[in-house]
C-alpha positions in Angstrom: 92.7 142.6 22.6 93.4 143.7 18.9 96.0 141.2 17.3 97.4 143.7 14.7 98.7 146.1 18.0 100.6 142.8 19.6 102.3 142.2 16.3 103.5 145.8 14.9 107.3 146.4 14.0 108.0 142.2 14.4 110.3 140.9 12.5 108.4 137.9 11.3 111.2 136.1 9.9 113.4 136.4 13.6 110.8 135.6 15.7 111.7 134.1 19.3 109.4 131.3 21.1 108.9 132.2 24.9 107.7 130.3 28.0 107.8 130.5 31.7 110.4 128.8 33.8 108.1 125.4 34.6 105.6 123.2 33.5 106.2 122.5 29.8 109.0 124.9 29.1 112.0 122.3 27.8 109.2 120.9 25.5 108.3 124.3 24.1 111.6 125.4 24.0 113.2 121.6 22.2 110.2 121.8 20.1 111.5 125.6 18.9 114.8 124.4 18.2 113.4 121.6 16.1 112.2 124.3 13.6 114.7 127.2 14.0 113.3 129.5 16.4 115.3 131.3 18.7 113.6 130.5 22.6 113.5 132.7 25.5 112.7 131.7 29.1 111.6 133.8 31.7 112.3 132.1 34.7 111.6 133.1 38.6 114.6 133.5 40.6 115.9 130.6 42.9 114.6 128.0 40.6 116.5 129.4 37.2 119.6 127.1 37.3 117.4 124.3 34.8 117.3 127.2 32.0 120.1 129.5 32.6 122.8 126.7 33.7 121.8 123.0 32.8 119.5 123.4 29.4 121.3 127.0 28.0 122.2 126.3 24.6 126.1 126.0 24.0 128.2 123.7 21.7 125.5 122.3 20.0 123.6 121.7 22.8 120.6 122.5 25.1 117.1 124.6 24.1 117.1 127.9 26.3 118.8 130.9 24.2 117.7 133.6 26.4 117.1 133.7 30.1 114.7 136.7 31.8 115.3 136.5 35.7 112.4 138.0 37.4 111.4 137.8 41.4 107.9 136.5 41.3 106.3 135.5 37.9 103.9 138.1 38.0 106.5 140.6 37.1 106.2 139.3 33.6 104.0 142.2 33.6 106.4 144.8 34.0 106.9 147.5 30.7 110.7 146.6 31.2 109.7 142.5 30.8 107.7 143.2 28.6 109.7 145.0 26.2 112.9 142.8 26.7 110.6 140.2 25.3 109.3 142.5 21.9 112.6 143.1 21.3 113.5 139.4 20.3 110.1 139.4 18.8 108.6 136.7 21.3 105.7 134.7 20.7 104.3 133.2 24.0 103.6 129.9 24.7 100.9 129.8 27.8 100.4 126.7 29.9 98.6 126.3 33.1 101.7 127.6 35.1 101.6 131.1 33.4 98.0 131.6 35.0 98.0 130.4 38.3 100.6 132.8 39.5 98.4 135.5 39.0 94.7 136.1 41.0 93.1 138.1 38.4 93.1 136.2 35.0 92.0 140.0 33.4 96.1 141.2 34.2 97.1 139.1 31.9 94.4 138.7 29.6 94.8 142.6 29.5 98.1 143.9 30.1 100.2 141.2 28.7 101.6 143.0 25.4 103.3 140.2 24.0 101.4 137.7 21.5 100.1 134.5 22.9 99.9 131.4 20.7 97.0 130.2 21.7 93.8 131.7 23.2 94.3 134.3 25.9 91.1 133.9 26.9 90.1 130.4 27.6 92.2 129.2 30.1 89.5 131.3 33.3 87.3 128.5 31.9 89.8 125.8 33.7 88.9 127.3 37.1 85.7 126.3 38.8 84.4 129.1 40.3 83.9 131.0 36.9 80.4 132.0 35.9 81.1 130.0 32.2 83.8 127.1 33.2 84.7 124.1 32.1 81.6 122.5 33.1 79.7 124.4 31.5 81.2 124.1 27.9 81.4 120.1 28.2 77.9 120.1 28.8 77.3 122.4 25.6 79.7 120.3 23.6 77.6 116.8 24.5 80.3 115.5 26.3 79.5 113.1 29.1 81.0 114.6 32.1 80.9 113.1 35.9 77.3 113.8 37.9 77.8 117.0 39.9 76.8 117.6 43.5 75.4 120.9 44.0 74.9 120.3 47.5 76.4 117.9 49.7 73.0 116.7 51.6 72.4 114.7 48.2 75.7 112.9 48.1 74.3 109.0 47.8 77.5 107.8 46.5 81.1 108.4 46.4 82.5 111.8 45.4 85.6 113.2 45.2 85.6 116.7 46.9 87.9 119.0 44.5 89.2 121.1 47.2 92.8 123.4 46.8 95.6 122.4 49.2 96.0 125.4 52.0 99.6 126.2 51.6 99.2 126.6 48.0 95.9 127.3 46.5 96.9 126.2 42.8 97.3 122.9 43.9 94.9 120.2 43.9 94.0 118.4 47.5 91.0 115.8 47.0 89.6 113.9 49.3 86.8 111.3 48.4 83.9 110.2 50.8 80.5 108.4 50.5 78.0 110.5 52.5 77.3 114.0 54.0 78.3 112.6 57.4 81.7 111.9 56.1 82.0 114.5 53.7 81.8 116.5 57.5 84.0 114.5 59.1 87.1 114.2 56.2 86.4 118.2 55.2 86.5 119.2 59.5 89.6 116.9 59.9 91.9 118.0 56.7 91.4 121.1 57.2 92.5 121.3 61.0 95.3 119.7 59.8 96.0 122.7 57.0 95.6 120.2 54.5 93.2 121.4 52.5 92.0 125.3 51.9 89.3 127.1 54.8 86.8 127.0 51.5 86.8 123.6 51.0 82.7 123.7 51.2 82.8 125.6 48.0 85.1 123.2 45.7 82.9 121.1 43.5 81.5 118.0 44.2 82.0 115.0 41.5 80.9 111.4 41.4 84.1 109.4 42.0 84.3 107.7 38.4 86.3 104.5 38.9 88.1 103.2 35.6 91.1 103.5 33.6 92.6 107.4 33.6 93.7 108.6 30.2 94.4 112.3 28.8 93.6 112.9 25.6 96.1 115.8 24.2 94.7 117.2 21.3 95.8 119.7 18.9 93.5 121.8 16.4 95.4 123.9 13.6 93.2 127.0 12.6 95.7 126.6 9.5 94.3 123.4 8.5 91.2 123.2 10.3 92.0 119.8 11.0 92.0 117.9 14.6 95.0 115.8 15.7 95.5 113.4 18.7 99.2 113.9 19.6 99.5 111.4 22.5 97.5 109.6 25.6 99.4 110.0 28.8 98.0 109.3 32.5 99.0 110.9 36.1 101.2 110.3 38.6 100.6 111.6 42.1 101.8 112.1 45.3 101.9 110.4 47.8 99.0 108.4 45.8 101.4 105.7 43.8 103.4 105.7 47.1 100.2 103.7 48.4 99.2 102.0 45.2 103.1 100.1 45.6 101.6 99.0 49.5 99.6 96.0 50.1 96.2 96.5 51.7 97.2 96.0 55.0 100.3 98.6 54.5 98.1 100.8 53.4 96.0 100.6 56.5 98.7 101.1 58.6 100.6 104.1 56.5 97.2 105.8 56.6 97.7 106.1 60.5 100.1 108.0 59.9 100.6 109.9 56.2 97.3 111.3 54.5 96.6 110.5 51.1 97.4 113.0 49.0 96.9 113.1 45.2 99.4 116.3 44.2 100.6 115.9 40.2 104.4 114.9 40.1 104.4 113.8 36.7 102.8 111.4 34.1 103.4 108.2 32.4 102.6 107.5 28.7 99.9 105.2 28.0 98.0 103.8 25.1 94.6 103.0 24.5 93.2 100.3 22.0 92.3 101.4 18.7 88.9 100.3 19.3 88.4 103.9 21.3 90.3 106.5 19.3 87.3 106.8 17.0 85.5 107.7 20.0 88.0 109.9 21.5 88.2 112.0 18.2 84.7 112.2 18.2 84.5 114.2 21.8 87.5 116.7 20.2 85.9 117.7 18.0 82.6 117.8 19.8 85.1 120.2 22.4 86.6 122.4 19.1 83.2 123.2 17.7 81.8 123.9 21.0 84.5 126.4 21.6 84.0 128.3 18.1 80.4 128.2 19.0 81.2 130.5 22.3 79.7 134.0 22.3 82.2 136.9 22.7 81.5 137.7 26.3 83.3 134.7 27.1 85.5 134.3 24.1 86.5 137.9 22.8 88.2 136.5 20.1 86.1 134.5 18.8 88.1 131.8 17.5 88.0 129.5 19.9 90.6 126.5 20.5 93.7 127.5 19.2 96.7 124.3 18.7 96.9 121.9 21.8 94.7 121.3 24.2 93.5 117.9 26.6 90.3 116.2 27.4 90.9 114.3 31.0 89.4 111.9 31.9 88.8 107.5 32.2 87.7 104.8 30.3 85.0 102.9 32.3 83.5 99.8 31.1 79.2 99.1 31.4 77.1 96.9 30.2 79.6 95.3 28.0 80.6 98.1 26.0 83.6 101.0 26.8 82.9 105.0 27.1 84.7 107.6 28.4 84.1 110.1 30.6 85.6 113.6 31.1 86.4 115.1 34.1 88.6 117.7 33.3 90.0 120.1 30.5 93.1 121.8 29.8 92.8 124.6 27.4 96.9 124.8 26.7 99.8 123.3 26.4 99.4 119.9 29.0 101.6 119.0 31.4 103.1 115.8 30.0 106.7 116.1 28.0 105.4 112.6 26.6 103.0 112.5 24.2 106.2 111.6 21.6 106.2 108.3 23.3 102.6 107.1 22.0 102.4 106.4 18.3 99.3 108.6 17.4 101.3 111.6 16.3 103.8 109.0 14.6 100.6 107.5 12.6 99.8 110.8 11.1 103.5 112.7 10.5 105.3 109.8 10.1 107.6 110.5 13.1 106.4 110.5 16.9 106.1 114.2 17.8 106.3 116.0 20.9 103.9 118.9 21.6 106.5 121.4 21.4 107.3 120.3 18.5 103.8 120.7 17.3 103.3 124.0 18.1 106.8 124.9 16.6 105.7 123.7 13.1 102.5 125.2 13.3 104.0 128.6 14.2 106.3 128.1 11.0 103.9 127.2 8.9 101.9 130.7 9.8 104.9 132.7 9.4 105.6 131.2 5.8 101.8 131.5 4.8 101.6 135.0 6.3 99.0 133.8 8.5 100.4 134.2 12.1 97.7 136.3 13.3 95.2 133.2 13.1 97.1 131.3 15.2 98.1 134.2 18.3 96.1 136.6 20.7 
């Protein structure tokens, strides 16, 4: 999609920063604030009251300016959406939950008229069953990745089966076993039980990496071609930490009766020793240079990484020394409002800095160099 088309009869110097109703919308939207954009929200209807009641701007307070009420999130795609969102000159902000309402990645990729800050391409490569994923591009990029099972028969050690939950697909229900046998057994029995989706033999198959779990959130400017590690964040799932809390013999007992489950219900901020971060920066950039390297088919654009993005993954110790391993990549905004709470963006800007805020400056700074369409799709 043509950037120039996206961006005629803006008003550069009004623009508006827009998000979905979920996932990292009060970051984006604080972050807007922080540098004088106006924010708007399009938020689904029955879960609105956080942007249109309890974080509207008014005396001095709150992030959400504007609030677009739709029924289901894919009606972001409607011309009347659509055009309330030109109108106040909106520049998107895409995370994870701007996708994974919608079946076909090419709707939005193709019919979504509004500029996305970011690429509007890259995040298909998040989902597995792509013919280019995220697999694929860690693997171009030299990044050491878990050892994938292409077939279950030649499971030897433990996995974790990546399987989607049954009521909702987006959703992540993994199960780990040691053997084909109970790969069987565990797949057969969550699945009677509608825990996990009816094409659980086709999720992917990954060596169960046992070590420390860190996300590295990353931000590349186009504008200064320079690579920035805003913060270091790990998970916290459900009911998982629920059992972590339990003695070994409580967990025996609770597993009687409650199956583990390991949905995302939030994350903690962490640090790492400075011992790794030269490391760390070392597989970004490996990731940003791998992404400009990506032929159009996959990446029409051809620019590749555009602002924030994360490498997932743990920090296992062998032989003495540290590595870390990957395991899985966001290609947008992450899911953690807490990356101010590390010091790394602090050590480089002088103040701790949210990713919201991040993207905000780097959308100013485009405006005022007249450079905005390096930085949107």
């Amino acid at each position: 999609m043509e950037i120039a088309p996206l961006l005629k009869g803006y008003n550069l110097k009004n623009l508006t920063i827009g998000m979905l109703g979920g996932h990292s919308a009060l970051d984006t939207a604080h972050g807007a604030k922080q540098f004088d954009f106006h924010t708007v929200c399009v938020a689904r209807k029955g879960r609105e009251k956080t942007y249109e009641k309890y974080y509207k701007t008014r005396d001095e307070k709150g992030c959400i300016d504007e609030v677009i009420i739709v029924h289901d999130f894919q009606d972001i795609l409607k011309d009347e959406v659509q055009q309330k969102l030109r109108k106040l000159n909106t520049v998107f902000v895409h995370s994870r939950y701007f996708w994974v309402y919608f079946k076909d990645f090419a709707r939005v990729e193709d019919e979504f008229q509004v500029p996305i800050v970011g690429s509007r391409h890259l995040l298909r490569l998040e989902e597995r069953d792509q013919f280019f994923n995220q697999y694929h591009l860690l693997k171009k990029a030299g990044i050491r990745t878990p050892r994938v099972f292409e077939k279950s028969k030649d499971i030897d050690r433990p996995v974790i089966v990546k399987a989607s939950e049954a009521m909702r697909g987006y959703e992540r229900a993994f199960f780990i076993v040691s053997s084909v046998k109970e790969y069987e057994k565990t797949g057969k029995k969550l699945e009677k039980a509608r825990k996990i989706s009816k094409e659980w033999r086709q999720a992917p198959i990954e060596e169960f990496i046992v070590g420390a779990p860190v996300n590295f959130n990353f931000f590349y400017s186009p504008l200064t071609g320079e690579l920035e590690l805003l913060g270091t964040d790990t998970r916290r799932q459900t009911n998982l930490d629920g059992f972590l809390r339990m003695t070994a013999e409580d967990q025996m007992t609770a597993l009687k009766h409650f199956p583990l489950k390991m949905i995302e219900t939030g994350h903690i901020a962490c640090t790492v020793k400075e011992s790794l971060l030269e490391r760390a920066f070392e597989l970004g950039e490996k990731f940003v240079k791998a992404t400009q390297a990506l032929p159009k088919k996959i990446d029409p654009g051809g620019k590749g990484i555009i602002g924030p993005f994360a490498l997932q993954g743990a920090v296992v110790a062998e032989e003495g020394r540290e590595d870390i391993i990957i395991f899985d990549v966001s290609f947008r905004i992450p899911g953690s409002p807490g990356t101010a709470a590390t010091p790394y963006s602090g050590y480089l800007h002088g103040s701790s800095m949210s990713m919201g805020e991040r993207l905000a400056m780097e959308v100013r700074r485009a405006v005022e160099e007249k450079r905005l369409e390096e930085i949107v799709t």
